[in-house]
PDB file of the backbone (N, CA, C, O) and the ligand in Angstrom, with CONECT records:
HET     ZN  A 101       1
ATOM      1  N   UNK A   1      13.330   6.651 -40.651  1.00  0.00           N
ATOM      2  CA  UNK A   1      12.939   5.862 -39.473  1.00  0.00           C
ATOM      3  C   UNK A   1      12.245   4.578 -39.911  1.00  0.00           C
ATOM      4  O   UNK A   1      11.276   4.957 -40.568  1.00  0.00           O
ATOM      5  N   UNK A   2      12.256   3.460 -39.880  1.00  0.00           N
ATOM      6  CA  UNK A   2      11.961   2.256 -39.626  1.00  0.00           C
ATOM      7  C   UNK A   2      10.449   2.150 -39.553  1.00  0.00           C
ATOM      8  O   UNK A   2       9.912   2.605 -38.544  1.00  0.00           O
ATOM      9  N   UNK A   3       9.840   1.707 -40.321  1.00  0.00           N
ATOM     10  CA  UNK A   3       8.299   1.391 -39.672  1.00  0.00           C
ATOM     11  C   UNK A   3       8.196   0.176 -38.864  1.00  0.00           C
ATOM     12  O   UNK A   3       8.496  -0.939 -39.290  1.00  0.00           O
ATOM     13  N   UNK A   4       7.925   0.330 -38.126  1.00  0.00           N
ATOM     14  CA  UNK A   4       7.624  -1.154 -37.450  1.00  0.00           C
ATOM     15  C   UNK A   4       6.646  -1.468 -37.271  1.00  0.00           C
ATOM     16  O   UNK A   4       6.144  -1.009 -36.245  1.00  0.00           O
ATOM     17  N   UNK A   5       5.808  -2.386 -38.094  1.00  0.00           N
ATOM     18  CA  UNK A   5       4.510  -2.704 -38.368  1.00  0.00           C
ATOM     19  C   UNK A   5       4.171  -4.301 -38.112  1.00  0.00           C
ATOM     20  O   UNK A   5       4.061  -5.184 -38.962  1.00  0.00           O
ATOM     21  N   UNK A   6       4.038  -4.397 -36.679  1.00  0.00           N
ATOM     22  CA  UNK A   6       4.296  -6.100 -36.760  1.00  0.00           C
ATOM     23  C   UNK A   6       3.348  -6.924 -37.561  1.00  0.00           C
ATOM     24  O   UNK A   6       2.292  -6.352 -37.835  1.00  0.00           O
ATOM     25  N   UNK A   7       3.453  -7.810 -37.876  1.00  0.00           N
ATOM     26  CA  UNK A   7       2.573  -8.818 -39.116  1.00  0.00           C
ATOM     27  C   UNK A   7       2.821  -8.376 -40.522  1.00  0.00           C
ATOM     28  O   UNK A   7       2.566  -9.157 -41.439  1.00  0.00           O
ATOM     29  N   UNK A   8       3.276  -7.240 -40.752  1.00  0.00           N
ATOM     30  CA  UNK A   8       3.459  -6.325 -42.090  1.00  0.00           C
ATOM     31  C   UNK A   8       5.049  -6.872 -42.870  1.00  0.00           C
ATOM     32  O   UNK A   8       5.444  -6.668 -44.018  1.00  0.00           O
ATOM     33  N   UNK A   9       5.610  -7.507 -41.905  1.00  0.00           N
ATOM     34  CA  UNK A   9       7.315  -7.450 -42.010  1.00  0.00           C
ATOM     35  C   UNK A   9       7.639  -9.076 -42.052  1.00  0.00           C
ATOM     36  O   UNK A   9       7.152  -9.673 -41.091  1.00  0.00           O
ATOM     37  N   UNK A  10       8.338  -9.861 -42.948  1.00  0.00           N
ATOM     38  CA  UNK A  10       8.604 -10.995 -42.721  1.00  0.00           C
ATOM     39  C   UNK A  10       9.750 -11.060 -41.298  1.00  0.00           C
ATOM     40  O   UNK A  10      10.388 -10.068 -40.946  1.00  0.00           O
ATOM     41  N   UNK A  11       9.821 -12.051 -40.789  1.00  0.00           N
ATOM     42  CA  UNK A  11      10.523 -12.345 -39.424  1.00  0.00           C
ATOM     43  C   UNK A  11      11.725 -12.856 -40.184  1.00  0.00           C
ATOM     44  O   UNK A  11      12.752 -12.754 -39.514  1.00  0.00           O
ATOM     45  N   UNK A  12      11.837 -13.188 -40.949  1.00  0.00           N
ATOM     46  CA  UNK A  12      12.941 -14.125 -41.546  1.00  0.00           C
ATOM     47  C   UNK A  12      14.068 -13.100 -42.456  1.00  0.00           C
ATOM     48  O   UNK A  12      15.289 -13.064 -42.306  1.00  0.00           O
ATOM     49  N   UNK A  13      13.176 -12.248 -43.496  1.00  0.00           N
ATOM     50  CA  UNK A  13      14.643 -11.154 -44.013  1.00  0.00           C
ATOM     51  C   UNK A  13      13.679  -9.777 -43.986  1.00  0.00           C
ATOM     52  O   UNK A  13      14.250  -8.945 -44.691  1.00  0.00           O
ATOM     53  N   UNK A  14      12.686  -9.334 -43.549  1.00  0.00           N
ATOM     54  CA  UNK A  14      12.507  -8.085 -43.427  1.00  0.00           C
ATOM     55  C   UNK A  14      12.208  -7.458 -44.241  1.00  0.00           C
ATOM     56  O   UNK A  14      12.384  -6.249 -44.393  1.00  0.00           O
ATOM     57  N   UNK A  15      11.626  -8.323 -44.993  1.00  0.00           N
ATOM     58  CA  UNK A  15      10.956  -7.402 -46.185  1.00  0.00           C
ATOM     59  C   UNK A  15       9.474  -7.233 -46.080  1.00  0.00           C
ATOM     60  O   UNK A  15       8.932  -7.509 -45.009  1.00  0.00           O
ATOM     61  N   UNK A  16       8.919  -6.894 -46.878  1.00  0.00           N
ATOM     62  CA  UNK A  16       7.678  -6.207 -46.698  1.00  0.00           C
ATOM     63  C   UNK A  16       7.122  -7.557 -46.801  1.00  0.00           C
ATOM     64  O   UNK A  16       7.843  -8.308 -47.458  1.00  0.00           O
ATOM     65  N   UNK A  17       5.595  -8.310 -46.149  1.00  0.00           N
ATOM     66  CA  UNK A  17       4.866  -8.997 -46.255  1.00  0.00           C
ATOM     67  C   UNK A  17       3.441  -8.783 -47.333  1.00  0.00           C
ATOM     68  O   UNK A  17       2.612  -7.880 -47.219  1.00  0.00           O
ATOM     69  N   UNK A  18       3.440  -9.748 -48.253  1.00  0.00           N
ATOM     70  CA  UNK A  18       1.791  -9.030 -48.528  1.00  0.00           C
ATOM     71  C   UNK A  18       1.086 -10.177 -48.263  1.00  0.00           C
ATOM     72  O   UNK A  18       1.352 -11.366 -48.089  1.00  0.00           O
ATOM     73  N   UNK A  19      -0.483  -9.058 -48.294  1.00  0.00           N
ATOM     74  CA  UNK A  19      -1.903  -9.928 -48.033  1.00  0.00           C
ATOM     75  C   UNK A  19      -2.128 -10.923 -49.053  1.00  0.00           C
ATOM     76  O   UNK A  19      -2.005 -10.419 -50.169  1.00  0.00           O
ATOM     77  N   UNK A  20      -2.349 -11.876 -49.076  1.00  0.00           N
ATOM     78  CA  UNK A  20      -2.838 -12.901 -49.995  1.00  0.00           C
ATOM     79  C   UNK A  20      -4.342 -13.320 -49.597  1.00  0.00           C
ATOM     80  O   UNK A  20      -5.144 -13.917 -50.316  1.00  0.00           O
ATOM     81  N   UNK A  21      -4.512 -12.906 -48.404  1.00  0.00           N
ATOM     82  CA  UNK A  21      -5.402 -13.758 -48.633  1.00  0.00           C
ATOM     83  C   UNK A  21      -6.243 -12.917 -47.209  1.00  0.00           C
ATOM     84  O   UNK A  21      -5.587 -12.748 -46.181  1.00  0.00           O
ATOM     85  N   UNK A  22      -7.963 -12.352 -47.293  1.00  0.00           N
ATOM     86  CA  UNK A  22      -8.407 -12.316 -45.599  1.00  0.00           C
ATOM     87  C   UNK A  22      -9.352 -12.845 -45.449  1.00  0.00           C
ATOM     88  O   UNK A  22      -9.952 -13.113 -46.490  1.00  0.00           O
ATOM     89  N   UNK A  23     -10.105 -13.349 -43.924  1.00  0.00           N
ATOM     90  CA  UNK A  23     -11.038 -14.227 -44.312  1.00  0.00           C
ATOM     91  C   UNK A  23     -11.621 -14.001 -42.445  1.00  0.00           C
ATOM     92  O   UNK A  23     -10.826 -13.571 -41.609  1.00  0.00           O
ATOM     93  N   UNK A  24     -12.461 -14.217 -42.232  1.00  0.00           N
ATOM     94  CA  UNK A  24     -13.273 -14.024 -40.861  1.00  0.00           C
ATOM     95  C   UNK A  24     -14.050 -15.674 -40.836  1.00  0.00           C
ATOM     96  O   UNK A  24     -14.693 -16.324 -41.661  1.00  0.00           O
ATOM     97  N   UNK A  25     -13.614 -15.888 -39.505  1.00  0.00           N
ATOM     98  CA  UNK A  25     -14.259 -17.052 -39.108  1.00  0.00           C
ATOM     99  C   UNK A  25     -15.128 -17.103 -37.271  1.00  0.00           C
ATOM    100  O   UNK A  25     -14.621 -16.783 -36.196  1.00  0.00           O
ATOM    101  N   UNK A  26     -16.652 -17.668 -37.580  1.00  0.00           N
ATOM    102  CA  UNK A  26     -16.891 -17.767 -36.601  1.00  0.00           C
ATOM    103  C   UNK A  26     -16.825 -18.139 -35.199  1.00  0.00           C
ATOM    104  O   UNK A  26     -16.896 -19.327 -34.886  1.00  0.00           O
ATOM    105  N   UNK A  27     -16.726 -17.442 -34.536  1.00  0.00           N
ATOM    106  CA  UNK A  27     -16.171 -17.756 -33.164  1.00  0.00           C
ATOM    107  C   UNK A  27     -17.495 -17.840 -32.067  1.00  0.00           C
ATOM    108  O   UNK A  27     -18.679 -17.714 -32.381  1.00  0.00           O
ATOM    109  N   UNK A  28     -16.914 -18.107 -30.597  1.00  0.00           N
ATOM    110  CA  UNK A  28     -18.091 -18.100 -29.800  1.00  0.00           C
ATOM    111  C   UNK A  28     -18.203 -16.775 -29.225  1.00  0.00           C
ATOM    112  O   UNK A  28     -19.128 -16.328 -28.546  1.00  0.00           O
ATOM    113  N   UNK A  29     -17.097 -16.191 -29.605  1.00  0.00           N
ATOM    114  CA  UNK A  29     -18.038 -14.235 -29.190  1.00  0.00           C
ATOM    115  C   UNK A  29     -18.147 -13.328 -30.128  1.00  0.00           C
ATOM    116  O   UNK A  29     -18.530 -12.202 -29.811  1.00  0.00           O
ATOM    117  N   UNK A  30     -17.800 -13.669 -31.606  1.00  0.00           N
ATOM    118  CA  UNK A  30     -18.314 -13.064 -32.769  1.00  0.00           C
ATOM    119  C   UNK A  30     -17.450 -13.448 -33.715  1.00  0.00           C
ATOM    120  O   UNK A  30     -17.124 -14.627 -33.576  1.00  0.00           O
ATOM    121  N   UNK A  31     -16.847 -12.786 -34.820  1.00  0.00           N
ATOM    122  CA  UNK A  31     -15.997 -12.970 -35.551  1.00  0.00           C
ATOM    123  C   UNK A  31     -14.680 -12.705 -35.421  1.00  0.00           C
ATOM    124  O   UNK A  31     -14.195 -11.660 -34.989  1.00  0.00           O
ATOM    125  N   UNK A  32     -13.877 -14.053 -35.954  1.00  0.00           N
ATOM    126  CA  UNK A  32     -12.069 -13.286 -35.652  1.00  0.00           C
ATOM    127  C   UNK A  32     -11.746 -13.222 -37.128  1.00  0.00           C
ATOM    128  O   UNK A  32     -12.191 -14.070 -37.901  1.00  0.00           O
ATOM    129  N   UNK A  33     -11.084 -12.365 -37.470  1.00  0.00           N
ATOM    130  CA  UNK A  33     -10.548 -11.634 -38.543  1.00  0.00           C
ATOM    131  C   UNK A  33      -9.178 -11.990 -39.167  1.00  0.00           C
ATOM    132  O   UNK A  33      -8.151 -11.387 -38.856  1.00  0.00           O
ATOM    133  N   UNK A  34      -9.213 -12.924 -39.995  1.00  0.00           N
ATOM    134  CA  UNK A  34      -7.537 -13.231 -39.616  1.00  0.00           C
ATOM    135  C   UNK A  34      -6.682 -12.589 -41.530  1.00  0.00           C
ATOM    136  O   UNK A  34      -7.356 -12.316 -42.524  1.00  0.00           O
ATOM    137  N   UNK A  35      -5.858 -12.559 -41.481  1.00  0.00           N
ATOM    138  CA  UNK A  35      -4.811 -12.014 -42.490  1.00  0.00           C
ATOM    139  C   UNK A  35      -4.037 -13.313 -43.096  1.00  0.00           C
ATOM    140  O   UNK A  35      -3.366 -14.011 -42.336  1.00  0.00           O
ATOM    141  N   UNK A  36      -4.128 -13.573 -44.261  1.00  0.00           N
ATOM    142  CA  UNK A  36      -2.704 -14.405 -44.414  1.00  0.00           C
ATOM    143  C   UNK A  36      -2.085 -13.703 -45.217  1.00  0.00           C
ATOM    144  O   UNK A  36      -2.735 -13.280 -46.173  1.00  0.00           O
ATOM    145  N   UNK A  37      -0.693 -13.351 -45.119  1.00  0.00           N
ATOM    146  CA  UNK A  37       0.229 -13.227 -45.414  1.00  0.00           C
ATOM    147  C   UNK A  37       1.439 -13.636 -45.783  1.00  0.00           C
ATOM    148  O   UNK A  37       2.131 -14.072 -44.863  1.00  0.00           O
ATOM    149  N   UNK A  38       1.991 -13.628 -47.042  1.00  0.00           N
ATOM    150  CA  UNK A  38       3.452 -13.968 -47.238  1.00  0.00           C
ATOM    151  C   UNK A  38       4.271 -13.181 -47.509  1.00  0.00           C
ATOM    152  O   UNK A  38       4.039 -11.980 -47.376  1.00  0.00           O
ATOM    153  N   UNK A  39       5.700 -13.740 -48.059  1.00  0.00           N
ATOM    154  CA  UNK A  39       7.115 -12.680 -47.852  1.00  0.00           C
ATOM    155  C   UNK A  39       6.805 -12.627 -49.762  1.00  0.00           C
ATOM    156  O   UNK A  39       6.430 -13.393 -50.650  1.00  0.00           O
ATOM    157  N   UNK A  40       7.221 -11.294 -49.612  1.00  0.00           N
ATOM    158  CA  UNK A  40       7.354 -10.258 -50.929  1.00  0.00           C
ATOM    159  C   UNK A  40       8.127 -11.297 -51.874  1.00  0.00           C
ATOM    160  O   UNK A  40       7.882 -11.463 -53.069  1.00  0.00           O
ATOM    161  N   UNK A  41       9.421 -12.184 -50.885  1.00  0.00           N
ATOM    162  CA  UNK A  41      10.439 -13.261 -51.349  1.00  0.00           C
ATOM    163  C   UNK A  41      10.125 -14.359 -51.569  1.00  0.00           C
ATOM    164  O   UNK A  41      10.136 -15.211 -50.681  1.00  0.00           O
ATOM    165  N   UNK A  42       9.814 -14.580 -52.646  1.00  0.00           N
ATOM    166  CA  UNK A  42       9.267 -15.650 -52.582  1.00  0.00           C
ATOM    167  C   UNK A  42      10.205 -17.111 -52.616  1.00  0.00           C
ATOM    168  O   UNK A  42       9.781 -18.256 -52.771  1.00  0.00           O
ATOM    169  N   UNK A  43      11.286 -16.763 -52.462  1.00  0.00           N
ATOM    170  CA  UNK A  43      12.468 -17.796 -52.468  1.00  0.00           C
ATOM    171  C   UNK A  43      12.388 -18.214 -50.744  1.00  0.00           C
ATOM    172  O   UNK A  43      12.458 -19.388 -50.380  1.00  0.00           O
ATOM    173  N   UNK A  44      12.213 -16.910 -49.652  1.00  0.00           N
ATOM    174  CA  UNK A  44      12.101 -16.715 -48.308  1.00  0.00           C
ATOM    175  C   UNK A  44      11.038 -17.352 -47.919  1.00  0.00           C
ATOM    176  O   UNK A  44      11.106 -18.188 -47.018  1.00  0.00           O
ATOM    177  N   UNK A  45       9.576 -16.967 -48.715  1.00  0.00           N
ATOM    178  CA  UNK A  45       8.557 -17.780 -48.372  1.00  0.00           C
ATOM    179  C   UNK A  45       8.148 -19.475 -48.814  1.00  0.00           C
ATOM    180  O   UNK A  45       7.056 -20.025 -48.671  1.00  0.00           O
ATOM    181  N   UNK A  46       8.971 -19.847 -49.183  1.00  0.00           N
ATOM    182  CA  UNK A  46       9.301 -21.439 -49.213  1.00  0.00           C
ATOM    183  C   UNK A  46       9.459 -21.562 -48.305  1.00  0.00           C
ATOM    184  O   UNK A  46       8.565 -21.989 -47.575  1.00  0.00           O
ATOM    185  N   UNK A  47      11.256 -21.117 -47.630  1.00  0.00           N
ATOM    186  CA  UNK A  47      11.569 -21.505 -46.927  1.00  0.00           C
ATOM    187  C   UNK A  47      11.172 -21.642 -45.736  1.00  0.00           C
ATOM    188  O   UNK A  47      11.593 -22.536 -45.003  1.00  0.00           O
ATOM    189  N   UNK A  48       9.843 -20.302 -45.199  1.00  0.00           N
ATOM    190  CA  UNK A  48       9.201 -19.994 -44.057  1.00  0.00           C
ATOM    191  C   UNK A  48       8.303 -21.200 -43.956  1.00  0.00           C
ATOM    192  O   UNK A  48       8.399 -21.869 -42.928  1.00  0.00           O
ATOM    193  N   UNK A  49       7.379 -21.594 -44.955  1.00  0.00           N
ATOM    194  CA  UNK A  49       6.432 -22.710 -45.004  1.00  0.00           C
ATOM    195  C   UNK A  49       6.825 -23.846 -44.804  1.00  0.00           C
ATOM    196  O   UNK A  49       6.153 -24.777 -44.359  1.00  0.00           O
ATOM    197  N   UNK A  50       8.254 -23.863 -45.204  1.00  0.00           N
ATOM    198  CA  UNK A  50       8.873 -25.350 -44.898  1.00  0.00           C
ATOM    199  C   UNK A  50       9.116 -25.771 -43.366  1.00  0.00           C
ATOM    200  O   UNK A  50       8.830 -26.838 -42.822  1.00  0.00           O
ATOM    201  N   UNK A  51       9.646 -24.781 -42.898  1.00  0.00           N
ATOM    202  CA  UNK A  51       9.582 -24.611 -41.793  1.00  0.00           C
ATOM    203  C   UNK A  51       8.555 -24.385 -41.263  1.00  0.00           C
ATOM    204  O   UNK A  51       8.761 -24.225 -40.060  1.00  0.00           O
ATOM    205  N   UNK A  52       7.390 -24.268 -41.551  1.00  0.00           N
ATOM    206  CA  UNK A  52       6.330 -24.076 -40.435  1.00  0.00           C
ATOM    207  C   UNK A  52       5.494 -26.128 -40.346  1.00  0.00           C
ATOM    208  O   UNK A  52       5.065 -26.986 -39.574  1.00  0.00           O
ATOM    209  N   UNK A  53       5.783 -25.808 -41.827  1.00  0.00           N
ATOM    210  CA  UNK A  53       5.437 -27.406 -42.373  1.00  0.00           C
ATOM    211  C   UNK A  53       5.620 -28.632 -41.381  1.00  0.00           C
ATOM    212  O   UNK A  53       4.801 -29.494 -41.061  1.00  0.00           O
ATOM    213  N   UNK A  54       7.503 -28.375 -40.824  1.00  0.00           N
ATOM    214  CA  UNK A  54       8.627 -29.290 -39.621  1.00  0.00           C
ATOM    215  C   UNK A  54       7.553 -28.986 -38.814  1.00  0.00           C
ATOM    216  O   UNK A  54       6.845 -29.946 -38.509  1.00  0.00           O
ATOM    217  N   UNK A  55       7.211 -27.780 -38.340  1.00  0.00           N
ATOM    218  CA  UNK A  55       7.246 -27.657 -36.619  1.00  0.00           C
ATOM    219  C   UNK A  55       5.599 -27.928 -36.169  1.00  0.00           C
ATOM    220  O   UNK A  55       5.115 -27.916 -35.037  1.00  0.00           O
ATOM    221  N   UNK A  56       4.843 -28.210 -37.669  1.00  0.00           N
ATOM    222  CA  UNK A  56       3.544 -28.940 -37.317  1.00  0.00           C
ATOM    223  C   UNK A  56       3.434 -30.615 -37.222  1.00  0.00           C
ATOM    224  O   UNK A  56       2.643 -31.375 -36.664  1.00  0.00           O
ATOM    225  N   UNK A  57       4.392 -30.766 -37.888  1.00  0.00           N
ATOM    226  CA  UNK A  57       4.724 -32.246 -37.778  1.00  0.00           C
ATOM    227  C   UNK A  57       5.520 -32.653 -36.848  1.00  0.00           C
ATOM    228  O   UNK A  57       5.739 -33.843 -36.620  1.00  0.00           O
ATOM    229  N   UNK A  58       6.032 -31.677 -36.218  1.00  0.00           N
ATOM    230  CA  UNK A  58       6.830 -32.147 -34.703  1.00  0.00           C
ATOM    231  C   UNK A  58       5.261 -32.087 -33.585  1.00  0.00           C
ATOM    232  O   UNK A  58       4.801 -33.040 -32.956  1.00  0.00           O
ATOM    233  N   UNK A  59       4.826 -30.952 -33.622  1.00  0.00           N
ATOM    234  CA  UNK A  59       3.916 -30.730 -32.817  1.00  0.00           C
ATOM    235  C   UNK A  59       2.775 -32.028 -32.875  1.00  0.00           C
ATOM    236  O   UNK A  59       2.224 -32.553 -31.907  1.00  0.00           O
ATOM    237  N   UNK A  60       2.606 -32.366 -34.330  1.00  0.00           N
ATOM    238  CA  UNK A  60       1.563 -33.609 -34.025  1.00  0.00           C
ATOM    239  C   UNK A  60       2.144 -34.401 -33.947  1.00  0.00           C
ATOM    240  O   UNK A  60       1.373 -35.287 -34.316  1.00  0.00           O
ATOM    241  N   UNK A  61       3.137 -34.913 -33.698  1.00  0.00           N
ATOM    242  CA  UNK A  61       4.546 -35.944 -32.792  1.00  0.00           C
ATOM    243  C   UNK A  61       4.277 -35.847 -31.605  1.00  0.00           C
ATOM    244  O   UNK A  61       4.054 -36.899 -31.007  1.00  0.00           O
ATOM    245  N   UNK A  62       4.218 -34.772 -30.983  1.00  0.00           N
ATOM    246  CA  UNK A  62       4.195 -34.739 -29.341  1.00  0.00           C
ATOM    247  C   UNK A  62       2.866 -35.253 -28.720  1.00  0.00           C
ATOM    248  O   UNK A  62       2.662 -35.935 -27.716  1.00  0.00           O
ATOM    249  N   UNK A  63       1.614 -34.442 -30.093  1.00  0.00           N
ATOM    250  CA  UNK A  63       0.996 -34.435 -29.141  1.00  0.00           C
ATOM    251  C   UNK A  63       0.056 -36.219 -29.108  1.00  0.00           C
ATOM    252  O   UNK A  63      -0.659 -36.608 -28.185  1.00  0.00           O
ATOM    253  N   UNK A  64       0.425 -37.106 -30.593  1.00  0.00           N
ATOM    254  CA  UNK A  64       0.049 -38.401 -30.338  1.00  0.00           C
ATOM    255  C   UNK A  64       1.198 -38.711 -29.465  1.00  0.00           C
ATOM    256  O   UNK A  64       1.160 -39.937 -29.372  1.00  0.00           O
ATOM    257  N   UNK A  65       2.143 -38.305 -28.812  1.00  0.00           N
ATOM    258  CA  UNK A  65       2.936 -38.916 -27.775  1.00  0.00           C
ATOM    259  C   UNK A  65       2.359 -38.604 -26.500  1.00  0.00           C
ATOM    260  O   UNK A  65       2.853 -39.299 -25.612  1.00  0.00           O
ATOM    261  N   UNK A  66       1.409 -37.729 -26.067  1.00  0.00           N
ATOM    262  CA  UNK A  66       0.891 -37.156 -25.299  1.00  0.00           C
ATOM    263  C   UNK A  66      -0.497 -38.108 -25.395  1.00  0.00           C
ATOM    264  O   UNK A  66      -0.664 -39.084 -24.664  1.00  0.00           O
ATOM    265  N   UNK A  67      -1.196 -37.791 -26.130  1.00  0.00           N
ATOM    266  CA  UNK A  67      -2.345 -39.431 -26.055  1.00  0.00           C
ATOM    267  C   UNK A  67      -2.233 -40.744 -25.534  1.00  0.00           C
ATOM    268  O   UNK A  67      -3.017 -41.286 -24.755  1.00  0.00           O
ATOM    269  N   UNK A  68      -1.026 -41.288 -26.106  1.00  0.00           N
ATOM    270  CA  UNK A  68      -0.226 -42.093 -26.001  1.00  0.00           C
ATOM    271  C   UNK A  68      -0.261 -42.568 -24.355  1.00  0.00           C
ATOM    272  O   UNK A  68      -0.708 -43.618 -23.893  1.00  0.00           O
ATOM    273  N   UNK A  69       0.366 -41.424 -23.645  1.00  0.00           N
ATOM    274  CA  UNK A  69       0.692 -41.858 -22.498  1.00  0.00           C
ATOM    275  C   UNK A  69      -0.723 -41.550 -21.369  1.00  0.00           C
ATOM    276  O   UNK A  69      -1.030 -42.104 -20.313  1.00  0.00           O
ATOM    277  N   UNK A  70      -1.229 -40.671 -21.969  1.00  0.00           N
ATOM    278  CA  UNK A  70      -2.233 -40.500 -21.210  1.00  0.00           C
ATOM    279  C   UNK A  70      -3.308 -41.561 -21.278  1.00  0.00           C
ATOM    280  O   UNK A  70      -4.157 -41.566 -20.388  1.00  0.00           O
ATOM    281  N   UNK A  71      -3.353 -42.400 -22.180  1.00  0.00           N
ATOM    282  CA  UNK A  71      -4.096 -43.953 -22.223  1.00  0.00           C
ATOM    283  C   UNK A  71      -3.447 -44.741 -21.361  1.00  0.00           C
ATOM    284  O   UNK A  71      -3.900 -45.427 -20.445  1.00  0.00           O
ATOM    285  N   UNK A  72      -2.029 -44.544 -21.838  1.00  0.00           N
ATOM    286  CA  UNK A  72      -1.173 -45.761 -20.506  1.00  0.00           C
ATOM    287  C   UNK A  72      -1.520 -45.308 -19.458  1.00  0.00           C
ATOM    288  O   UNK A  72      -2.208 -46.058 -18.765  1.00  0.00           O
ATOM    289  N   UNK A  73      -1.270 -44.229 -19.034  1.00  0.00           N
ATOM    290  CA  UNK A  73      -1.905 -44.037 -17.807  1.00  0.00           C
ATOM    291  C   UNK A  73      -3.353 -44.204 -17.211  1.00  0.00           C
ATOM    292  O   UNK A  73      -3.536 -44.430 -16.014  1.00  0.00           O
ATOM    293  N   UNK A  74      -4.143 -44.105 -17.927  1.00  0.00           N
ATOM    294  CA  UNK A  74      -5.654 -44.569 -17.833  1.00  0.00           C
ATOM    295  C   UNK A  74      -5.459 -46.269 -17.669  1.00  0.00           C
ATOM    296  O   UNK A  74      -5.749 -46.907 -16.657  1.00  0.00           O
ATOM    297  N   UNK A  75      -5.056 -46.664 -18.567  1.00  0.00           N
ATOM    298  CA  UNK A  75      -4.921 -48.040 -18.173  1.00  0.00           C
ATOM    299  C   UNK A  75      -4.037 -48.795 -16.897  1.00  0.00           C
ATOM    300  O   UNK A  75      -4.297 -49.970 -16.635  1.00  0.00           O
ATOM    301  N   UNK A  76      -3.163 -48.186 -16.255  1.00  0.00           N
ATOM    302  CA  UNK A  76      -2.598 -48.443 -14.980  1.00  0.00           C
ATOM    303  C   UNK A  76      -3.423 -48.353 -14.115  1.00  0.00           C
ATOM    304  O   UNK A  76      -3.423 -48.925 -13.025  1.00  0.00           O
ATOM    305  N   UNK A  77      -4.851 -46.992 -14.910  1.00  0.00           N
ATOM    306  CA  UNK A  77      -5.191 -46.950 -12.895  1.00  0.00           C
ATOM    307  C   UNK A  77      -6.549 -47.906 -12.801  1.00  0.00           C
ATOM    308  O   UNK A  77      -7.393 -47.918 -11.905  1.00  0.00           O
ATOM    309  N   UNK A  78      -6.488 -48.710 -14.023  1.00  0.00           N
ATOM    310  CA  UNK A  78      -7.809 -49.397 -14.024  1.00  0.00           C
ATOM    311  C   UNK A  78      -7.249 -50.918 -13.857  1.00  0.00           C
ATOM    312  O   UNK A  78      -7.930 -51.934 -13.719  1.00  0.00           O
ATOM    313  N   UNK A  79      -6.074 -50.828 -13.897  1.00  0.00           N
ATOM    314  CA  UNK A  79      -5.189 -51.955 -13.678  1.00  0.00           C
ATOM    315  C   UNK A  79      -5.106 -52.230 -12.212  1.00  0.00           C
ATOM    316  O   UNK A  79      -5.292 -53.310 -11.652  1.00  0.00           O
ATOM    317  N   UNK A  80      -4.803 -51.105 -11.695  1.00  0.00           N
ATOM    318  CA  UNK A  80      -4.351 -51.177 -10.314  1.00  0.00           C
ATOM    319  C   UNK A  80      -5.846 -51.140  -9.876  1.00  0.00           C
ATOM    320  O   UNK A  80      -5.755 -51.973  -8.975  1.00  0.00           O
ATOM    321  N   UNK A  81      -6.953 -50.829  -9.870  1.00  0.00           N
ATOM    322  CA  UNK A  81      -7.907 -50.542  -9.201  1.00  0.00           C
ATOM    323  C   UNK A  81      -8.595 -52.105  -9.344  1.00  0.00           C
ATOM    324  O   UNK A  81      -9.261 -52.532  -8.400  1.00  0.00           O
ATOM    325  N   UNK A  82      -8.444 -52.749 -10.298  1.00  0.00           N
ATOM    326  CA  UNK A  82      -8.647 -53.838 -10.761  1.00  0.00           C
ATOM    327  C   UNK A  82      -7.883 -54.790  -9.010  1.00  0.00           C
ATOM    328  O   UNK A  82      -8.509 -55.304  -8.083  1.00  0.00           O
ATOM    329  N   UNK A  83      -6.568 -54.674  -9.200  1.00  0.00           N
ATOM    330  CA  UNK A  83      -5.800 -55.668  -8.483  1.00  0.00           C
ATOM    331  C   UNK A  83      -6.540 -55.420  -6.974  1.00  0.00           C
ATOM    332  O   UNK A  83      -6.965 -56.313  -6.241  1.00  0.00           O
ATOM    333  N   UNK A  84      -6.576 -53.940  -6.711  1.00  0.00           N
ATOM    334  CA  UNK A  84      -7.031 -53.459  -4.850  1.00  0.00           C
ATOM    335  C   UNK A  84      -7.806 -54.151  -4.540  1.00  0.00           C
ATOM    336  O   UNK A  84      -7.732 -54.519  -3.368  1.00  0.00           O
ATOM    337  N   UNK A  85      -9.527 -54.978  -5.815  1.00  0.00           N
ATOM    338  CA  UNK A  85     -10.957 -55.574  -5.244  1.00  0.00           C
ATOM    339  C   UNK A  85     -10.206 -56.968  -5.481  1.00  0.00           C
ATOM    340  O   UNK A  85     -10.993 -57.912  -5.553  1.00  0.00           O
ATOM    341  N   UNK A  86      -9.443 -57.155  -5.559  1.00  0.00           N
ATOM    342  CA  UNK A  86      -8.856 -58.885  -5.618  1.00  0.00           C
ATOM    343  C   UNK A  86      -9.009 -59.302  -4.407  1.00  0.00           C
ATOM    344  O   UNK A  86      -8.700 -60.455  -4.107  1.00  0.00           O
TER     345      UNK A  86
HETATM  346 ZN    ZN A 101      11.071 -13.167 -46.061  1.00  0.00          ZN2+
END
């Protein structure tokens, strides 16, 4: 039978994950406990990091695109509020 041990198992080929690394960091209701883990594969765990590597650099893409507009928008309404006391 299958263990199914989620966090224990790489997502990518299913092999066993190990601990590298644990570490507890303070929080505002006590400590969170976190695990790092990589793939047993280490050919797999490149490839996982590389990929996690993309999808943080997409994510901080969006989210200075998200700043971005949320200034333009700050600046329209001080624009327009500007023009209304004319
Ligand atoms: Zn793997």
């Amino acid at each position: 039978m299958a263990n199914i041990s989620l966090g224990n198992v790489c997502p990518r080929c299913g092999k066993d994950r190990i601990v590298t690394r644990v570490y507890k960091e303070k929080t505002s209701s006590g400590y969170a406990h976190y695990k790092i883990t990589v793939c047993s594969d280490q050919a797999c765990q490149k490839i996982v990091e590389k990929k996690l590597d993309d999808e943080a650099l997409k994510r901080g893409a969006i989210k200075k695109e998200q700043v971005r507009r949320e200034e333009e928008r700050q600046k329209n309404i001080k624009r327009r509020k500007r023009e209304d006391s004319e």
